[in-house]
N, C-alpha and C positions, 0 to 999 in steps of 0.2 A: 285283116283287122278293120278297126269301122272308124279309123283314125279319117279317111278320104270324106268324113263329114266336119271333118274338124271342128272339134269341139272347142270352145275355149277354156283355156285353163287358170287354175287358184281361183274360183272362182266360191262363194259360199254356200250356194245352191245346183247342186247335178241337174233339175227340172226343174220347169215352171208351169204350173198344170191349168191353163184359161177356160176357162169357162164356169156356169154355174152348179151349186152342186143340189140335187134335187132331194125332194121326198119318195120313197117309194112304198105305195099301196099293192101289197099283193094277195090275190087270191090262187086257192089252189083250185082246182078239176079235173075230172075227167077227161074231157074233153073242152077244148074253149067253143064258146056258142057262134051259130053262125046267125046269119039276118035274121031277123024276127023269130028268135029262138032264144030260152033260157034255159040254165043249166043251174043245179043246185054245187056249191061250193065253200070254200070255209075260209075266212078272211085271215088274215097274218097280221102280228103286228108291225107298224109301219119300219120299214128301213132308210139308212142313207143311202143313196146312190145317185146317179148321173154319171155319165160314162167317163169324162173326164176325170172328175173326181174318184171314182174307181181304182183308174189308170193310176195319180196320184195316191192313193192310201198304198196299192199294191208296191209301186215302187218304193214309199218311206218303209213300209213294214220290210222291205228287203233291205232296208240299207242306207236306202242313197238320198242326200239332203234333198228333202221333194219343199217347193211352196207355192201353194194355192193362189191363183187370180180368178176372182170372181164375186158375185153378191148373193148375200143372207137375208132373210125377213128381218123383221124385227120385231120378232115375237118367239115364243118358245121353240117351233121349227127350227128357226134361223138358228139360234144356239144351240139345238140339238147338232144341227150341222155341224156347228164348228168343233163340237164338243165330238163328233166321229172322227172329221179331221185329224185333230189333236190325240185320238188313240191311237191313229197308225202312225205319228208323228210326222205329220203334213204342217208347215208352218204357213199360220192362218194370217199374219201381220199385212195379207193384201187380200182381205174380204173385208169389201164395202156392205153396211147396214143399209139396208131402201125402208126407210119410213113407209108404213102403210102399204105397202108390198105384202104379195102370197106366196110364200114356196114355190118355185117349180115342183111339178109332182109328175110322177109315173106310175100311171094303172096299169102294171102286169098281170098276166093271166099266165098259171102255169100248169100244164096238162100234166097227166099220171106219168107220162115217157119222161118227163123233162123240161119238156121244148116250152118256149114261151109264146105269148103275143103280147104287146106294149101300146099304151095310148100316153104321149107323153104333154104335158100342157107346162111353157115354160114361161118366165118372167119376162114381163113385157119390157121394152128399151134397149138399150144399147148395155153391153157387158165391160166395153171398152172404155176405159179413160187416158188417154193417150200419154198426161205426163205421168202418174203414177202405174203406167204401165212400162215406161221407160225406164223407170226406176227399179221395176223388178228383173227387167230385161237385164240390166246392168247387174246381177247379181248371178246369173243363171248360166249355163251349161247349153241347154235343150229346151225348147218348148215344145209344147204340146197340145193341141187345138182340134174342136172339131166344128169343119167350116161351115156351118148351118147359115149363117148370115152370110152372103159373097163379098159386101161394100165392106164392113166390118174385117174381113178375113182377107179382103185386099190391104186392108189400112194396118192390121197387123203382121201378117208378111214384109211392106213395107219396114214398120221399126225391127220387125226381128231381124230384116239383114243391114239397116244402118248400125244394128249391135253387133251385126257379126255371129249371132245365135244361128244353129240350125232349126229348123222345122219340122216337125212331124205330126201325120195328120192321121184322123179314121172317116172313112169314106163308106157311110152308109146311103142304100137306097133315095130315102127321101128326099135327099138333099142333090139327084142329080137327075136333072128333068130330061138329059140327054148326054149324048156323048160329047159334044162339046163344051157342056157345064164341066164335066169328067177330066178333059183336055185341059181348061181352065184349072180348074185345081193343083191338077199335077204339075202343072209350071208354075206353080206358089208355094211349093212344098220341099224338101228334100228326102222326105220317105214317106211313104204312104201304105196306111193298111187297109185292106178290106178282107172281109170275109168270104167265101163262096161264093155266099147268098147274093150277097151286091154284085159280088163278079159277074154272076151268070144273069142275075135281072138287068143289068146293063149292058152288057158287051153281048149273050147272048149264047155262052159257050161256058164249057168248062175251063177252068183255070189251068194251062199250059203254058212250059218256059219262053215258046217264042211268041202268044200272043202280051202274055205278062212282060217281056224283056221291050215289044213294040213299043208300050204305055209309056218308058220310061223315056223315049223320042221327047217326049212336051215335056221335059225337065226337071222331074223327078229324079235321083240319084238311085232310089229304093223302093222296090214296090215288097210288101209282104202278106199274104193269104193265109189266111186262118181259115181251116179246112172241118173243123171239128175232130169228128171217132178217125179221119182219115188224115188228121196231123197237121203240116203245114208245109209252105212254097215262100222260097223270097228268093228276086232275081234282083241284081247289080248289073253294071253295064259291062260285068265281064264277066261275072259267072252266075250260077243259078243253085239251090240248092232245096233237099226235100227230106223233110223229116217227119217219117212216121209218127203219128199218136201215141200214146203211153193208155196203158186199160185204164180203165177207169168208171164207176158205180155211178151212173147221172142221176141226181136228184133235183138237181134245180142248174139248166144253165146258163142264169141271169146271171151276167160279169165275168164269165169267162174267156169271153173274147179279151174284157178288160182287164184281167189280171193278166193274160195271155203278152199282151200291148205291156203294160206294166215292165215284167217280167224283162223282156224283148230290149228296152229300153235302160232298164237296168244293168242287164248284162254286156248292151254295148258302152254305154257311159263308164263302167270299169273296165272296158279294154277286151272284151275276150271276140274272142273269133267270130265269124259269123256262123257260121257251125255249129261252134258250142252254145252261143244267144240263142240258134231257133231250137235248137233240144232243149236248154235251160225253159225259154218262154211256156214250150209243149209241156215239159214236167208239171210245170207251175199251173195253168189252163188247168190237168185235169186232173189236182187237187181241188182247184176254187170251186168244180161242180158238183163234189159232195156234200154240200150242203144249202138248204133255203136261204135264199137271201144273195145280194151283189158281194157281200163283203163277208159274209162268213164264214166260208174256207179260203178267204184269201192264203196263201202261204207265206211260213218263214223262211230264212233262206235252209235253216237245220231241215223246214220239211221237204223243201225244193233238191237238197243234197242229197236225202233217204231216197227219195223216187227216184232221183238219178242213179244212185247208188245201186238199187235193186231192178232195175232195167239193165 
């Protein structure tokens, strides 16, 4: 069970999802262009996304009291944001307004297969307000972060364990200039996810139990791998477990790692097994990638049960 993160209990809020939530511009292609090369393509209308906030809508729309920490424009963007928020039933009562502020925005580009590539430009400043971030601490279950800043994401590890909250993190590429940034992380965290991709661009290798179960030496409790068409991995400090992918028609698969994450999170904050979390998470994942957009096929939990159901 996934009680050994101990959650805290009665509390009003399951997660607490930090960071900011973006714009996203996507184009479709062929193919995405390389150096000094164009490609003809057909633009989409803009979506909400940013990974956290993903994470956050995937988990309300399943269920679980989610609320949002982070900052909006103050302009029609910013309430577009909140106004996504609020459809998957993400409680927005800790999004700060930034006067004169631009959206964070993501230029996605997504090829015929699926597959994406991203240029992501975010808001300038600090996300973090230390007492009104204590305050949501005090209401929450889980948090959820992803550590793009380090000063910032040491100072929030910091209040998350004078709250007693656990931590959980997504550990993509950019943000790990080596393995010892990598090291760092996982000793600020209590679970952490990565995907293949970051796995093998860092460490150098494919994702197996005993180089994954190593990581978890620098203080991590949970590492978990999101594998894609080839499913998923998440090792604990005493066992390890591997769950095949569910078929699935890719048309777009922007957000499905984070419905994936979403899902994952969900299923352990109500108690079920680790077992059943990473098949629940898998179901969930390859639903969200039939269709355009981070949030479009996000799942309910009625669709997350049919896929299970018919697997």
């Amino acid at each position: 069970m996934s009680d050994f993160l101990h959650f805290p209990q009665a509390r009003p809020f399951d997660l607490l999802a930090f960071g900011d939530p973006n714009i996203d511009l996507l184009f479709t292609v062929d193919r995405a262009p390389q150096a000094d090369q164009k490609v003809l393509g057909r633009r989409l209308p803009p979506y909400a996304g940013g990974t956290v906030a993903n994470v956050a809508c995937a988990a309300g729309l399943l269920g679980r009291p989610t609320l949002a920490y982070g900052r909006i424009a103050d302009d029609g963007e910013g309430e577009f944001l909140r106004r996504e928020y609020e459809r998957f039933g993400v409680v927005t009562s800790h999004l700060r307004v930034v006067p004169g502020a631009t959206s964070p925005t993501a230029l996605i580009i997504i090829e015929a297969n699926g597959e994406k590539a991203l240029v992501y430009s975010p808001m300038p400043g600090p996300t973090l307000h230390a007492e009104s971030f204590a305050a949501a601490l005090a209401q929450s279950r889980l948090l959820y972060a992803m550590p793009y800043n380090l000063p910032e994401f040491e100072q929030l590890h910091g209040l998350a364990r004078a709250a007693g909250v656990p931590l959980a993190i997504d550990i993509e590429t950019a943000m790990v200039p080596d393995r010892a940034h990598l090291h760092r992380l996982l000793s600020l965290c209590d679970l952490a996810f990565m995907n293949d991709t970051t796995y093998r661009a860092i460490l150098g290798a494919a994702p197996q139990e005993e180089g994954m179960a190593g990581l978890l030496e620098f203080g991590a409790r949970m590492l978990v791998i999101s594998c894609g068409a080839r499913g998923a991995m998440l090792v604990t400090r005493d066992q390890a477990i591997t769950q095949p992918a569910f078929a699935a028609e890719v048309v777009d698969s922007t957000g499905a790692g984070d419905s994936f994450n979403g899902a994952f999170l969900a299923a352990l904050l109500e108690g079920q097994p680790l077992e059943d979390a990473l098949r629940f998470a898998c179901a969930a994942g390859s639903i969200a990638v039939t269709a355009t957009g981070a949030r479009s096929a996000l799942p309910t939990r009625a669709q997350v049960a049919a896929r299970l159901q018919r697997a």
